[in-house]
N, C-alpha and C positions, 0 to 999 in steps of 0.2 A: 638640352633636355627636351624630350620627347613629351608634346600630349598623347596623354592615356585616353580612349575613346571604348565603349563599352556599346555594342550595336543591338538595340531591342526592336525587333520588325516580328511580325507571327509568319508572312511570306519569305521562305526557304529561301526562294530564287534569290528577292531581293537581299534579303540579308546576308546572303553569302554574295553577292554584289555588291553591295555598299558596303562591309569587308574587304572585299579585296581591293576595292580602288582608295578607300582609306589607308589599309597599309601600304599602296604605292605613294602617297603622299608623304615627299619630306619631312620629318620634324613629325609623326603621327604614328601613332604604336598603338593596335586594336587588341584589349586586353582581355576580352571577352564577348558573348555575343547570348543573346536572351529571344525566347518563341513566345514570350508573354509579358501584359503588365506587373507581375508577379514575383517572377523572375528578375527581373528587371530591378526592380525595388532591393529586391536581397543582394544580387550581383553589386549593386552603386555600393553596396553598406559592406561588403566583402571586397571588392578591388579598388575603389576608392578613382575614380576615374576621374579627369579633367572635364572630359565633354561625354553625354549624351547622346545618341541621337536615337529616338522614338516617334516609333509610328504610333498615331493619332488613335488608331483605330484598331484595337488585340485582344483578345480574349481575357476572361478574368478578371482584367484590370486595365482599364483603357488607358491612355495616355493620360488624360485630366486626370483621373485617379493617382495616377502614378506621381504627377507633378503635384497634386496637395499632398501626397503620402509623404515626398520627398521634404517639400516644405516643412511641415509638423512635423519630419526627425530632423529641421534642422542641417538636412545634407546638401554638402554645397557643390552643385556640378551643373557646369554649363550645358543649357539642355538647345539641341536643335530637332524641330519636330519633323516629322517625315507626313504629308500627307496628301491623299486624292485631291485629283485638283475636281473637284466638286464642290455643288454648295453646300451638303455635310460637310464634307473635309473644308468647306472656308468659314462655316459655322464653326467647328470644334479649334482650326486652327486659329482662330482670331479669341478667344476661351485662353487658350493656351497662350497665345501672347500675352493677354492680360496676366496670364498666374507666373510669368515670369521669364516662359522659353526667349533663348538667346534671339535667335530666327528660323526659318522654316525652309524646306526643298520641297518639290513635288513630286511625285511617282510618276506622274506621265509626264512631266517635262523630264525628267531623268531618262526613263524609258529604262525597255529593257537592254541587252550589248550595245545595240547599235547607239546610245547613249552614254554609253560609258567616259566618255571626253567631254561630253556637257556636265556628266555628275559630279566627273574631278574637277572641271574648271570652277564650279557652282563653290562646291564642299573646299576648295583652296583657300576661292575669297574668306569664305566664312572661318577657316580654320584662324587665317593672318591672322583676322581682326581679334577671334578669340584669344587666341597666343600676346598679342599685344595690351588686352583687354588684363587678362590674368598678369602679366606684369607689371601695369599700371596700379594694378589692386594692389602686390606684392609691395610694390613703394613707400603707399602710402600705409602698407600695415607695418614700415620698419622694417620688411625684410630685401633693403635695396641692396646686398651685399652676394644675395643671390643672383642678381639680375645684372645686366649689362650695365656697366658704366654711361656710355654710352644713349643708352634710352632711359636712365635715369637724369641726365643733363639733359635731355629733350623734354624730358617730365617738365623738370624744374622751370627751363627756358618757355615754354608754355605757356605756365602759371604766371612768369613775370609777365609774357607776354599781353596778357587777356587782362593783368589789373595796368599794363600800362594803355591798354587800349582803352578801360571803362575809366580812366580817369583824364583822358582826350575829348572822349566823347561829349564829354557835361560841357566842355568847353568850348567844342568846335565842330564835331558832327553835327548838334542840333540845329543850327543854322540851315542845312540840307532837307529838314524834315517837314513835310507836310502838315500844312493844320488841320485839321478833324479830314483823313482819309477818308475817301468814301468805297474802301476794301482792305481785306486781308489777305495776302497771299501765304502760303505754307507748306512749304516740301517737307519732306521725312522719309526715308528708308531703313533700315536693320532699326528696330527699337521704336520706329515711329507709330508704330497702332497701339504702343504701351503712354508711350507718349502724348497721344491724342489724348487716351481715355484720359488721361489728367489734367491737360487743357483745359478741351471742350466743355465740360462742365462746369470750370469756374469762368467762362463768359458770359455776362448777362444777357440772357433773353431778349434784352430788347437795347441790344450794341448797335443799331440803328442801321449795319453795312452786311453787306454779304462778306464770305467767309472762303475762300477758294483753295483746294490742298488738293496735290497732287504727292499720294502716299503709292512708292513701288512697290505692285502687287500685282499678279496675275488674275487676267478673267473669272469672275465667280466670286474671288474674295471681299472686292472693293464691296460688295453690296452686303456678304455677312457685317465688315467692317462699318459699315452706315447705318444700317439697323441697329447693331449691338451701340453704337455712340448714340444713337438716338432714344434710344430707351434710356438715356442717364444725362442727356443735355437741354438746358431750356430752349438754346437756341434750337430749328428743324436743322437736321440731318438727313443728305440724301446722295445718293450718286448722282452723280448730274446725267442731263440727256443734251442730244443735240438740237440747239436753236430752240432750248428756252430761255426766258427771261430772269436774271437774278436779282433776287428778291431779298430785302432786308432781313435780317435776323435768322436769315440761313447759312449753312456750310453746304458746302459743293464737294463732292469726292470724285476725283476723274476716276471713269471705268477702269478697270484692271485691262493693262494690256491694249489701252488708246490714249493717245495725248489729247488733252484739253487745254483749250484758248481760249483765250478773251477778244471779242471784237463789239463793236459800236452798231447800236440798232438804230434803225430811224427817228428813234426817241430820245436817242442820245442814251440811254440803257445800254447796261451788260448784258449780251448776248451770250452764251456757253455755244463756242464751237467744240464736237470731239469729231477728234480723224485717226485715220490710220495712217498716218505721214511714217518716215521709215521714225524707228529708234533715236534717239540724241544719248551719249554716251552709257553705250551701250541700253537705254535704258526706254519702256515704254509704257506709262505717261512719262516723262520727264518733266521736271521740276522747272530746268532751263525752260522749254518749252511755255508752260505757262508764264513765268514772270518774262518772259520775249517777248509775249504779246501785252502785257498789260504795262509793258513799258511801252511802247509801240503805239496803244491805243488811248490810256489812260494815264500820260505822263502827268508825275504830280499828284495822282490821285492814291496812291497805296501804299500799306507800310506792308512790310516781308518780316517773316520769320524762316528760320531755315533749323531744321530739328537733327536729331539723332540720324547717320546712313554713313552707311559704307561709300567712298569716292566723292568726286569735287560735282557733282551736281547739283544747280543753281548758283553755280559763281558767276557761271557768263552771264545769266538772267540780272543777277544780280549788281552785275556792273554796270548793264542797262538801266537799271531801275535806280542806281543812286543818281548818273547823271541827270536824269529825268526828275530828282527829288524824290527822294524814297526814307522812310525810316527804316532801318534795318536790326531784329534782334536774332541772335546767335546762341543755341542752346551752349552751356557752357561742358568742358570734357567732364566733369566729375557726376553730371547727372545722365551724360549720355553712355547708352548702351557703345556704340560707336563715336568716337570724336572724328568722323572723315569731315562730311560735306559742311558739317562747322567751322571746324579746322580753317576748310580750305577759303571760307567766306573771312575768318578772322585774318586768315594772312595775305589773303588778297586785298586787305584794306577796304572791305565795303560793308565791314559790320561794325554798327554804333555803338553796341552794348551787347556785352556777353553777361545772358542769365542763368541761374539753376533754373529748372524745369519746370518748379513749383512757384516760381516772381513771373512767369511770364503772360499766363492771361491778366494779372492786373496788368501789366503794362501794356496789354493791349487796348484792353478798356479803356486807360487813361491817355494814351496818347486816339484814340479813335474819337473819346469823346472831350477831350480837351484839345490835344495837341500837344500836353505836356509830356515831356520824354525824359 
């Protein structure tokens, strides 16, 4: 069974681009196509589409309008947002993450032809995940007789798997865990800047450690994404710089588009390296990337969280960091937009405890400030 995909861009060009390379996509059937937010709105309620995809930025009715329009009737379609890689376009599309959208593309990383193979390899990822996303829902609403056998026993196996791991954990991971970390570390890809905004604000102001996340996003974004969390978290929010000093009661967001490390100052301080070192799977900041160093530099000292994203990034970091004494929490699949790089921490055996989304700043507070886990 085909996803239905309904294409709303007010740019001809692109739209009949990001058309046509969605109908060469396997498994992916374009069932209409919209010049406006307007449009667009009526189309989803007339063809009933699986996925979305809208430009941020259209006449009439922008994107944001279009996603609370969509909300208040209630209509259920996976939305992926199209937009400038600007700091507009990273102001509105970080807005948009909040209200719901799946995840995002860019117009100039797509480009125009000569792009064409970057936009289908982009729009793949994100279709799998969706397709996989919508069946996992399908399961759990009763309708598994639709869906592959198959990926319904993987459901299942899953589930068992994640309550035989949190009932391990009380008994024998703790052992592993560090007493009052003096950090947090925190990856997040597809769903992670929805994820954040629910975090960040229920950690206290004064959790006494710095806060370190390396959220995959392109140049320009990271900084909408740290203003917009900053206006709603006690702790400070900022994109980090290079060869500052980290500071208590703040979070650190690696730039869009440069990895960020941890290394040791003459003060025995956290030091914020960012470089332009090549990509780590496929990916730049990578998640690996920072928790390599602060296993590296501050064995012992940090507990990791690893959030919602697409593939296994921060596992290898991750295997570092438990030898070294690491507490480890794992968003769990029912509240992740994507179950990837969770997933891949849960069955690589280096996560303690799998949480819903909404248990996981107390648990950070309590193991930061007690050590209880």
């Amino acid at each position: 069974m085909s996803l239905r995909v309904l294409v709303a861009d007010d740019a001809i060009l692109f739209r009949r681009l990001l058309a046509e390379v969605l109908a060469s996509l396997p498994g992916v059937e374009v069932v209409g196509t919209a010049a406006n937010g307007r449009v667009a709105v009526r189309k989803v309620r007339e063809l009933h589409p699986d996925v979305l995809t809208l430009d941020i930025e259209m006449p009439e009715m922008d994107g944001l309008a279009v996603l609370d329009e969509l909300r208040r009737g209630g209509d259920e379609v996976e939305t992926i947002v199209v937009s400038a890689l600007s700091r507009a376009g990273g102001d509105l599309t970080v807005r948009a993450l909040e209200k719901g959208a799946f995840d995002f593309i860019t117009k100039e990383t797509s480009g125009p032809q000569q792009g064409r193979e970057a936009l289908a390899r982009e729009l793949a990822l994100r279709f799998r995940a969706i397709a996989h996303r919508l069946e996992v829902h399908s399961i759990i609403r009763g309708k598994s007789s639709a869906i592959r056998s198959d990926v319904a026993a993987k459901v299942v196996e899953r589930v068992a798997a994640t309550a035989d791991l949190n009932g391990i954990a009380g008994r024998m991971q703790r052992l592993s865990a560090p007493s009052n970390p003096g950090m947090v570390l925190v990856g997040a890809s597809t769903g992670g800047p929805a994820a954040l905004g629910r975090i960040l604000p229920c950690i206290p102001g004064d959790i006494g450690v710095p806060v370190f996340i390396v959220q995959h996003m392109p140049s320009v974004f990271t900084q909408s994404l740290a203003e917009n969390l900053a206006s709603k978290c006690a702790v400070r929010v900022r994109e980090a710089a290079h060869g500052e000093l980290a500071e208590p009661n703040t979070a650190y967001i690696a730039p869009g588009g440069r990895h960020m490390r941890l290394a040791t100052a003459a003060d025995d301080r956290v030091s914020i390296e960012i470089t332009d070192d090549p990509p780590e799977n496929h990916c730049r900041p990578a998640v690996d990337y920072l928790f390599r160093s602060a296993a590296n530099h501050f064995p012992g000292r940090a507990m990791a969280v690893i959030l919602t994203g697409m593939g296994s990034d921060g596992t290898v970091g991750l295997r570092l960091l438990k030898r070294r004494g690491c507490f480890v929490i794992a968003q769990d699949e029912g509240s992740c937009v994507v179950y990837g790089m969770p997933r891949a921490a849960v069955e690589a055996g280096v996560a303690d405890i799998v949480l819903p989304l909404d248990a996981i700043a107390v648990r950070i507070a309590s193991v930061v400030r007690g050590g209880v886990v």
